[in-house]
Structures are given as structure tokens and as C-alpha cells.
C-alpha positions, 0 to 999 in steps of 0.5 A: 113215469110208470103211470104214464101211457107209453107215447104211441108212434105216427101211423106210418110204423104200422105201414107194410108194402102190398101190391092193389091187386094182391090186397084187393084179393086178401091174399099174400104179396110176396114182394122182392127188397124193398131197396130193389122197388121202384117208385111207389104208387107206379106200374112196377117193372117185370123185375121188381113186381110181386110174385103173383103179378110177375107170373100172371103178366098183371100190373103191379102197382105197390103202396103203403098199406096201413093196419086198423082203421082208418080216423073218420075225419080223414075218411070223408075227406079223402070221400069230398075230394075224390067226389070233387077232383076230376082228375080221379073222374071214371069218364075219359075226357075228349082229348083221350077220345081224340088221342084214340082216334088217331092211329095212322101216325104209328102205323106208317112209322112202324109199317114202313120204316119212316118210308113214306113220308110227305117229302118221299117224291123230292127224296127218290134217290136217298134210302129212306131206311130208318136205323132206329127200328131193330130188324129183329123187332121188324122181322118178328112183325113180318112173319107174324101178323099178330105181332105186327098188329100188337106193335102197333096198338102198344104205341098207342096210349088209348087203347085197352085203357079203360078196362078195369080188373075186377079181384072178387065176383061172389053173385052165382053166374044163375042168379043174374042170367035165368033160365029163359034168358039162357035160352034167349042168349043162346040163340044169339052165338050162332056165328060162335058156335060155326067157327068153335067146335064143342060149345055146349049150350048155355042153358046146359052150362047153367045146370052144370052151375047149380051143381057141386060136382067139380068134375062139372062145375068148375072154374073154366065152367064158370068163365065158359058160361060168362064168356058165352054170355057176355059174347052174345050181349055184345052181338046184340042190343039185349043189354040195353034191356036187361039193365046192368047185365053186360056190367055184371058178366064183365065183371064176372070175366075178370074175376074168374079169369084171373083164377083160371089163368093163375091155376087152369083145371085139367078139363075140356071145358078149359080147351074149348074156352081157350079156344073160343077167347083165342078166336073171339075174344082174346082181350077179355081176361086183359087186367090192364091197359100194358097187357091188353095189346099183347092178348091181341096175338092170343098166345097164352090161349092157344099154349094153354089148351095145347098143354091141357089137351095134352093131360087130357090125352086128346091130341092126335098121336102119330101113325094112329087111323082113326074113324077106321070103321064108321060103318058100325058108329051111329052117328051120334058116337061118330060126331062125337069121336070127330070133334074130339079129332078136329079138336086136336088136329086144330090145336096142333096147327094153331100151336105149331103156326106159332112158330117163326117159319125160319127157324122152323126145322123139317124135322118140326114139319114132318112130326106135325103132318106125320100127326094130321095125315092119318086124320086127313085121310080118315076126313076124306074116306068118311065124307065119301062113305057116310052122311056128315052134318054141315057143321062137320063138312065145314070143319073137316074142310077147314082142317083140310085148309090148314093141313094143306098150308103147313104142307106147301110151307113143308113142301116150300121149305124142302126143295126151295134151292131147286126153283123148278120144285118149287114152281110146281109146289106153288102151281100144284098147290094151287090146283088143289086148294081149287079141288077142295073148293069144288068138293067143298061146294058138293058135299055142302049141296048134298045136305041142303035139306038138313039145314037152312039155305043161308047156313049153307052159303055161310059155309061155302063162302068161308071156305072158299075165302080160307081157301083161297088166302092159302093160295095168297100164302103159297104163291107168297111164300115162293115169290119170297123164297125165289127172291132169296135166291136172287140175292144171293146170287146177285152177291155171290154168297154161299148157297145154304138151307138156312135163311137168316133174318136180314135176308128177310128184311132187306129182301124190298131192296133185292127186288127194287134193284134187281127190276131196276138194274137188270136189263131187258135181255138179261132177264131169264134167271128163275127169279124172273121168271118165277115173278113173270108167271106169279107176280101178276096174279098174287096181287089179284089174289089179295084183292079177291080176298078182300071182295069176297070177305065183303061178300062174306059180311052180307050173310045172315044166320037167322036175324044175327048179322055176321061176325067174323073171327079174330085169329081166321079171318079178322087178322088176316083181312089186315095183311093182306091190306098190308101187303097190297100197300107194300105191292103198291109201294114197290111198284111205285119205287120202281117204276112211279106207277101203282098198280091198274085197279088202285082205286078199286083197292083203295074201295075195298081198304075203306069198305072192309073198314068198315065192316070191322068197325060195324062188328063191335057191339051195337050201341058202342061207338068204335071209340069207346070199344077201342078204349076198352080193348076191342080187336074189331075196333082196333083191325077197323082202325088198323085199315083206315091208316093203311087207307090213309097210306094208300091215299098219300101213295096216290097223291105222291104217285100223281106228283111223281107224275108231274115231276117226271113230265117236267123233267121231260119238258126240261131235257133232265134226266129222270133220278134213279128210283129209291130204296129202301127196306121193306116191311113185309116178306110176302110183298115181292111181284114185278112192277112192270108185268102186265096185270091180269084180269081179277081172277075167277073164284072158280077157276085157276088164274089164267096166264101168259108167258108159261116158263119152258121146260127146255129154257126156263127150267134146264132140269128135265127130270124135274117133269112139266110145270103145271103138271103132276109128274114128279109132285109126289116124288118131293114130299117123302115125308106126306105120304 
């Protein structure tokens, strides 16, 4: 047998285990025991994944990988048959297009806990509680609107599914985008560069690509330029003329995002980028289908630039004045100092609200208002001294905004056992957001000849809608904490500081009974009173967002059609959606009615609709930019199941009608109104208060029934509510 060749082995003995993306990139899959893994061929769980899937939070798919060189024969046909298989066909089928467009469904399970469903009016007197939904899962939703709209999209099995991971990009980002189209492109991010700060311009980003200095070209650089690049294609109908170019920066983002997350450099490059993907664009570096609802909420990127500004050493530090003498800058220095502040005060905020407000301790306030106070006030004395451009009066107010949010939620969180400070936290709140829109208003109008008339407006009506969504929050958040009161004194629980969870979710049922059970002339406890003075008009609130968000929609900068950001504003216009479904829900549960301007509502559900799905890419139906993560036309699809619960309220509450009238007519005794959990904490209002008129913007709310000091609120050292005497007194910790 020595002359005789030894018998080589089937194939399969040369066969080791890799992961597609770890073997797309040629790089080492470091995999646990193979008796530990899961089927082959199968999205691995988070245990069971290799190591640089399971840091990188990618999809991790293991198979058999074979060394050498496949046989020719068996190459080509693997080729004819994928060529003739549909089932490994890039396109989506209509039945995946179909199952995209229903979203409604999930909603009203997750929202609502089962609530509403179609035999609601023959099941008044039953709760309609549904067990199976974890209260902490419920809770996590309540306090977190991201969470909430995440849940929601991780039910559905369409979106986010066609994006696709691409391992490697070797084409310089300067061979596929000129010079001239630079320029072309960069006159395109005009809505971008409003609401993110230090944007360098692309066609100085290509020139910082040409060069080898890794202090100013690097991987962030990179991501940065094809980000930028890629948000203005899609803002625009330029890639139908410029052939393959949106494929190719698609293509780009992934390749390069997934360095950047795996190894972020230490750069302000990496900040700015975080800070515009958490704001614009937070499913682009998505690998997958299973990540991509989770991007939605923009985490990872607010948590990566807060701990890269902190290396780089540009995060405001507590009891430092900074911009102390403007007098001797140029301006140039200055804006440039104040964009560095703004910077950090925005991170602080962004990373801090986070945060669940429960467990969020006063210690945790007052560090990050000890660390925006001294920058607050520096804001305040440059816009009285020196000539700030509009893009800076803008972001100083809007800073201003957050500052004053975190302050009432501070303010609300101290003294919410002494329902006389918080009425004034909530009224004196209001007061000066009101305050800063004026001031807002004259500052703006004093730089009318540095920039252009529709600019201007833009800004105006950005910051009156900011501001007045943390007026919605305030009066929210107290209507929220009075009711924790109110139950626990319904059950004579003990009074302590600490809110737990299962207050929160069953705070819908608190306010049913209470409204239900509670007789006529027992009404003058803090509760009621709270909701006879801000129950009315925080519903009128939630509608005039929505008005002015549309108002907002009709504003152009230049030729480009307005685009708004995700985290600001886009996610906010879903909960107040959200939360004007649970007003109506509890108005109707208490007394079969809903509230008097429900169509009107119900009008403005369908326009902002709408105007979601109409800020997705020119050319690109919704179904298509929902299939490929889109969060425009996800929050667009988000509001018509909202839309569709509103209608199915109104078609109930016209039964509810009719099955009351009948009873009437039969000498039947009506059956006692139904409970159940609610979904939302900021949802509590009195069904039977008399509606206001919608508010004007300009103006506080006008309103009947102010409290009495002398009957109402029994504390006379506390000072008038409405007034200023005393306000000062409660927040020791923001001065």
C-alpha cells in the first residue's frame, strides 16, 4: 500500500464554524462551544452569539464555513438555482407589503392593554385589564416615549426588514461625490444644520478626506461626510439624477458604522455625528431587521457622545461662569466658545432625560442643574449685551427650554407632598415659559436684517412649539403626581417620597373611581381641585401642539420643504397623540362622552399623519421607507393606528349613546362605568370640567374657578396661587 495515495476525507473535515458577518469581514469569530449554539443557519441568541456580535448588538448568524475552493460544478449550481428560486428573490413580495401596512392592530393591544376592543360597550362593568402585559414593560412605555414607539414596531414583522449590512466599503467617499456636488448637497441640509449645531460644511469635510492626518480624517469624519451626504439625497429628488449615488452612501454608512461603533475615536467629529444620527437619523447604522426598532429610541448615540465629550473635556463643569467677559471676544471666538456650551449643556440634558423620572433622585437633579445654571444665566446676560446671530438666539432658547423642563420636573419631584407648591410650580412654570416666548419673539425680530424673513419665522415657531410642549409636561406631570396623592389617600396608605411603579400604571383606575365614586359635595380635596383648575386646559394644550406642529409643516427655508427632527419633535407629536386617545378614553369611561372638540382632534390625528409620512424620501413610498427603517414612516404609520382608535372611540361612544338612551326608555338603571389600567401617566383630567376655549399662544389660558387660598389651600404661608411669593423659597437648590 505504499505506493497507494492515502484516501482523502469528505469535505465537510476541513469544515470550521463562522459567523456571515465575521467571515464577510475576514476577521476572526471568536465563538463560545459549539455544544452551547444554537441551530446553525439561525439568528443566534445573545448568549450564544460571537463575541463581536454580541458587543456590537449585530445579528449573528453561524454556519459551516469550508476551506479551498469550492468544485466548479457545484458553484454554478448553487448560481442557476439561486437565479431560479424565488424564495432568495431581493424584492418583497405584496403580501410583505400588505403586512407592512398594518400597524394599528399592535398598537391598540400595546397601548391599551386589550381596552379597546369592539365589544367595549357590552363589557362597561368588567375590567378590561389584560394580565398578560408585564406592568414594568407598561411602565418603561409610560415614562418613555421612545420605549413606547420601539414596542410597538418590534411587533411587527416588516419593518426595518429590508435593510441590509454591508462588511466592507473601499471607494474613497471624494471619487463618488465631486466637489460640485458637495457644494449642490450641502445646500440641501439647511433643516439639519437648524436643529444640530457644528455641522462643518461638507465641501470642507471632503477636503479633510483627502488628507492623511488622522486628527482630521478619520473614521467619524468618514461616517460624518456619508451621513450628511446621504440625509441630503434623501431630502431630495437629486439621486434619481445622480444614478447609484444614494446605493453607494447607503452603502458607505454601514460599512463605516460599524467601525465606528466597534472602536469610536476620541474626536468632536464622533459628538457632532452621534448627535445628528440621534436627531435625524437613528436607524442608519441599524445591521438588521432585530436592531433596528431599538435605534428607534437613539440610546447608543446620545451615550456615546456624552462619554466622548467627556475625554474631550467639553462638558460643562459645576460652578464654572463661562462667556464672563464678552466685551473683549470678537465674535468670531464667541460663537465659537458658545457652541462649545451649547454643546455640552445638550448632551447633559439629552443624556440625563434618559433617565426614568421615579428613580431619578434629587441629588441627580441638582448636579445637573448646578452644571447648566452658571451657562443659563451667562445666555441670558450675552443676549442683553451683545448681538447674537439667529442660529444662536435659536439654540440658546432652546436650551433654555430644557433647562426650564428639568427645573419644574426638580421643582415637581421636591415638594409634590405639598400640593399648594405644586400648584405654583406648575402656574409659575407656566408663566415663564410664556416669558421666553416673548423674549424669544424680540430678540429674533431684532436681527431681521441678518437673515431671511422665512428663517426667522422657522424659528419662531419652533420655539414656541418647544415651548409650549413643556408647558403640556408640567401641567402633565402635576396632574400625575396629585393623583398619586389622591390614591393614596383613598387607601390610607402610608405618605412617603418614593413612587413606586404600580402607582403609576393603575393611576387611569385612581382617577375613574375617584370622578365616579366621589359625590358632588365631597369634592374640595387637592385632587379635585388640582383637576378643576389644570384638567381642562391640559387637553386644550395637547390640541394646540398639534395645530402648531402643522403650522410648522408649512414653512420653507429656501426651496427645501421642512423636515423635523426625530428625538424633538417627531417623537413628541406621537405622544401627545397618544395622550389625547387616553383623555378621550377616560372621559368616556366616566361619563360615555368624549371631549367637545373630538372631531376637530380627530382632524388634526389625520393631518400630522400625514405630514409624517410626506417627510420620507421623495420618490419612496411609505411602504417601502418602513420596510427599510424609516422613523418618519413609522411615527406616520404610528398616528394613523391612534387615528383608527379615535374613530373606533367615536363610533363606541355614539353606541354608548344609544344603549343609555335605551335603557332610559326601559326604566333600566344605566350599569356602572368600566375600569381599567391605564397606559399612560400623563393622561389624568376631570371628565366632567367644562371645556376652555383653545387656548391662545400668546397668552396664559384663561380660567374659571381659581382655588382660594383660605379654603383650598388651608396653608397661608405657602403665598397666593398664581403668584410669585414663596416660588423662589422652594427651589434652594437653583439659585
Amino acid at each position: 500500500m505504499q505506493g497507494q495515495k492515502a484516501e482523502r476525507g469528505p469535505r465537510g473535515r476541513y469544515a470550521r464554524l463562522i459567523c456571515r458577518g465575521c467571515r464577510a469581514r475576514k476577521i476572526k469569530c471568536v465563538l463560545p462551544s459549539p455544544a452551547d449554539l444554537g441551530p446553525l443557519g439561525t439568528p443566534q441568541s445573545d448568549t450564544t452569539s460571537c463575541e463581536r456580535c454580541r458587543n456590537l448588538d449585530l445579528e449573528c448568524i453561524i454556519e459551516h464555513t469550508y476551506l479551498g475552493r469550492p468544485a466548479a460544478k457545484r458553484a454554478n449550481r448553487a448560481n442557476i438555482a439561486g437565479k431560479s428560486d424565488p424564495s432568495v428573490s431581493p424584492h418583497s413580495s405584496p403580501q410583505d407589503e400588505e403586512k407592512a401596512s398594518r400597524l394599528s392592530d399592535s398598537i391598540r393591544q400595546y397601548l391599551f392593554s386589550g381596552a379597546m376592543d369592539d365589544n367595549l360597550i357590552l363589557q362597561r362593568s368588567r375590567d378590561a385589564t389584560n394580565p398578560s402585559l408585564d406592568d414594568d414593560r407598561i411602565y418603561h412605555a409610560m415614562a418613555n416615549t421612545g420605549t413606547f414607539i420601539a414596542g410597538v414596531l418590534a411587533k411587527d414583522a416588516s419593518f426595518g426588514s429590508g435593510i441590509q449590512l454591508t462588511s466592507t466599503w473601499d471607494t474613497p467617499l471624494t471619487d463618488i461625490v465631486s466637489h460640485d456636488l458637495a457644494i449642490t448637497l450641502d445646500n440641501l441640509l439647511v433643516w439639519q444644520r437648524l436643529f444640530v449645531l457644528g455641522i462643518p460644511s461638507l465641501l470642507h469635510l471632503r477636503e479633510r478626506l483627502l488628507s492623511a492626518d488622522p486628527n482630521t480624517n478619520n473614521v467619524a469624519t468618514k461616517l460624518l461626510f456619508a451621513v450628511s451626504c446621504l440625509a441630503a439625497c434623501e431630502s431630495s429628488e437629486i439621486h434619481r439624477r445622480q444614478g447609484s449615488l444614494k446605493d453607494s452612501l447607503q452603502q458607505a454608512t454601514s460599512s463605516y458604522g460599524q467601525d465606528f461603533i466597534f472602536s469610536p475615536p476620541t474626536h468632536i467629529d464622533s459628538v457632532v455625528l452621534c448627535r445628528f444620527l440621534s436627531i435625524f437619523k437613528p436607524t442608519a447604522l441599524a445591521t438588521s431587521k432585530r436592531v433596528a426598532h431599538q435605534s428607534v429610541k437613539a440610546e447608543l448615540y446620545i451615550n456615546l457622545a456624552y462619554r466622548i465629550a467627556e475625554r474631550l473635556r467639553i462638558l460643562p463643569e459645576p460652578g464654572i461662569m463661562p462667556l464672563l467677559d464678552t466685551t473683549n471676544i470678537d465674535s468670531v471666538e464667541m460663537e465659537r466658545e458658545l457652541i462649545l456650551s451649547i454643546q455640552g449643556l445638550q448632551l447633559i440634558a439629552e443624556e440625563f432625560l434618559l433617565g426614568d423620572f421615579l428613580t431619578m433622585t434629587l441629588h441627580s437633579f441638582r448636579q445637573v442643574l448646578q452644571r447648566m445654571q452658571p451657562h443659563i444665566d451667562s445666555y441670558h446676560v450675552l443676549l442683553q449685551t451683545r448681538s447674537c446671530s439667529p442660529i444662536m438666539i435659536f439654540h440658546i432658547k432652546w436650551t433654555i427650554a430644557t433647562y426650564m423642563q428639568i427645573e419644574a420636573m426638580a421643582s415637581s419631584r421636591q415638594c409634590w407632598m405639598n400640593p399648594n407648591q405644586l400648584f405654583i410650580v406648575v402656574e409659575e412654570g407656566e408663566k415663564k415659559c410664556l416669558a421666553e416666548i416673548n423674549s424669544a419673539y424680540q430678540s429674533l425680530s431684532e436681527t431681521a436684517g441678518a437673515g431671511q424673513q422665512n428663517e426667522l419665522m422657522a424659528m419662531c415657531s419652533l420655539l414656541e412649539l418647544r415651548f409650549h410642549g413643556v408647558i403640556a409636561r408640567m401641567l402633565g406631570l402635576g396632574l400625575f403626581l396629585t393623583s398619586v396623592l389622591q390614591a393614596r389617600a383613598e387607601k390610607d396608605q402610608p405618605q412617603n417620597t418614593e413612587i413606586h411603579r404600580d402607582e403609576a400604571t393603575q393611576l387611569g383606575n385612581t382617577v375613574i373611581n375617584s370622578l365616579t365614586t366621589t359625590p358632588a359635595s365631597e369634592r374640595s380635596s387637592h385632587f379635585f381641585n388640582f383637576l378643576r383648575h389644570f384638567g381642562a386646559r391640559y387637553p386644550d394644550k395637547l390640541q394646540g401642539i398639534l395645530a402648531k406642529f402643522m403650522e410648522c409643516t408649512t414653512i420653507k427655508l429656501g426651496d427645501n420643504n421642512y423636515i423635523a427632527p426625530i428625538r424633538p419633535i417627531v417623537m413628541e407629536i406621537v405622544n401627545q397623540c397618544k395622550n389625547i386617545v387616553e383623555n378621550n378614553l377616560i372621559r368616556f369611561r366616566v361619563s360615555g362622552r368624549l371631549h367637545p372638540n373630538f372631531d376637530r382632534q380627530l382632524d388634526l390625528f389625520t393631518q400630522c399623519a400625514h405630514q409624517l409620512a410626506a417627510m420620507v424620501q421623495p420618490g419612496i413610498s411609505p411602504e417601502t421607507a418602513f420596510i427599510n427603517g424609516c422613523v418618519y414612516s413609522a411615527s406616520g404609520k404610528m398616528v394613523f393606528g391612534l387615528c383608527d382608535l379615535m374613530k373606533s372611540l367615536k363610533l363606541q361612544a355614539s353606541l354608548a349613546n344609544d344603549w343609555d338612551d335605551a335603557m332610559r326608555v326601559a326604566n333600566i338603571p344605566a350599569e356602572p362605568a368600566m375600569q381599567f389600567s391605564s397606559f399612560e401617566a400623563w393622561n389624568l383630567w376631570p371628565a366632567r370640567a367644562q371645556p376652555q376655549d383653545l387656548f391662545d399662544w400668546g397668552q396664559p389660558s384663561a380660567t374659571s374657578g381659581f382655588p382660594n387660598p383660605a379654603t383650598d389651600f388651608p396653608n397661608p404661608a405657602v403665598g397666593f396661587p398664581g403668584t410669585s411669593t414663596g416660588f423662589d423659597d422652594m427651589l434652594p437648590f437653583t439659585q
